[in-house]
C-alpha positions, 0 to 999 in steps of 0.5 A: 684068537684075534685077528693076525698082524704081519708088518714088513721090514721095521729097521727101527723105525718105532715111531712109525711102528707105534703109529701103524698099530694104532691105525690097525687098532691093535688090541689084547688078542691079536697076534703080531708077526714081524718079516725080520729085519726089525733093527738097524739103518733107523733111529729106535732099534732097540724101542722097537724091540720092546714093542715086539716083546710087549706084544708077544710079537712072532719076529721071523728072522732076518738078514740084519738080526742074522748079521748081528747073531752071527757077529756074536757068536763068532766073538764069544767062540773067540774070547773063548779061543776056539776060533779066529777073529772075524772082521768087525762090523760096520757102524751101523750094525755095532751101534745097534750091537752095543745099545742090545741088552741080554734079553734083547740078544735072546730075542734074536737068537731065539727068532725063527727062519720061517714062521706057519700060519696053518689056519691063514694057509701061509708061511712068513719068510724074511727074503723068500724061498727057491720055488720047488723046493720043500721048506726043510730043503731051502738053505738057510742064506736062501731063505734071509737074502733071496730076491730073484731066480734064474730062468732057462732063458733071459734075465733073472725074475722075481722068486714070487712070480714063479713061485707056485704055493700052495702055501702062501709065502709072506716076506719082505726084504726088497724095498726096492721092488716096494709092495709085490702082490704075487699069486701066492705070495706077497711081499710087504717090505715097502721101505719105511726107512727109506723114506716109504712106507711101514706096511701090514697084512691083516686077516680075521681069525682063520682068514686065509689070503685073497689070490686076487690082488684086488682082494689083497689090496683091501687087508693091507695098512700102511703108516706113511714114513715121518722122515727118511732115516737112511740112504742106501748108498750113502748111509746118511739121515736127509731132512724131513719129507712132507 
């Protein structure tokens, strides 16, 4: 076994994709593993799907590939009668829906809500978990949207920074909090589609995670973004950043 690859939230953005592997070197052997949200907001949904699929890539799965499954599923239980119509879905998410292929479906449909890396010591999530809470107990909505917890006293504060391990938990979904390097956890959704950057995680074989941020810091790549391809108020593609 080669060394463990854990990329943050794509949103379609292949190129970056394409070009932050090159940067790593991926090669035959190594193992990749994705935070979830590899679909919608950027331009290749479905290309980077087929780099998941050509790698033999883990994909966690997240809260937009959860929107998609749960649209399909509520459609085909209403062609077959046994339920309601549900709401359609917004733009974004029905082009996405539309350019999918069966073995693009099964790729979803099949993704975990959390993924072990028992010889690295840590868990891949989407969002994050409630701190306290063994992983069979943490529902399902926790484990795809969570971002803060509620305190005995004042504001609501970042799950990772009161989660205690011992596992490591590594996830994505808050681009807007960008890179969280917590004791034992550590979030690498850094916003690419937003016009961020397209971070990973990468250990040696057996490699467990470094506690120290300074450490940390010294196994994340990142592949700065080409342009940005949405933004989350208005849902609209700007120019080209340098």
């Amino acid at each position: 076994m080669g060394r463990t690859v854990i990329v943050g939230d794509v949103h379609g953005c292949r190129v970056e994709l394409d070009r932050l592997l090159d940067r790593i070197g991926f090669a035959s052997g190594d193992r990749l593993v994705f935070v979830g949200d590899l679909i919608a907001r950027g331009p290749d949904s479905r290309g980077v799907l087929d780099v998941a699929r050509r790698t033999g890539a883990v994909i966690v799965r997240g809260n937009h590939e959860e929107k998609l499954i749960a649209w399909r599923a509520a459609r085909d239980a209403w062609m077959r009668g046994k339920a309601i119509a549900k709401e359609p879905l917004g733009r974004i998410h029905r082009t996405v829906a539309r350019t999918l292929r069966p073995v693009d479906w099964t790729l979803l449909e099949t993704s975990p809500l959390y993924f072990d890396l028992p010889e690295h010591g840590l868990r891949v999530v989407h969002a994050g978990l409630l701190p306290n809470v063994a992983i069979e107990h943490q529902m399902p909505s926790v484990l795809l949207n969570v971002r803060t917890v509620k305190t005995s006293h004042g504001p609501p504060v970042l799950w990772g920074a009161r989660y205690g391990g011992p596992v490591h938990v590594v996830f994505g979904h808050n681009a807007t909090q960008g890179l969280q390097l917590h004791k034992w956890a550590t979030g690498l959704d850094t916003g690419c589609v937003y016009g961020g950057r397209l971070t990973a995680l990468v250990l040696r074989e057996g490699q467990r995670v470094p506690r120290t941020i300074e450490a940390r810091r010294l196994l994340l790549v990142s592949q700065p973004a080409a342009r940005i391809y949405y933004e989350p108020h208005v849902g609209r593609v700007k120019k080209r950043v340098a």
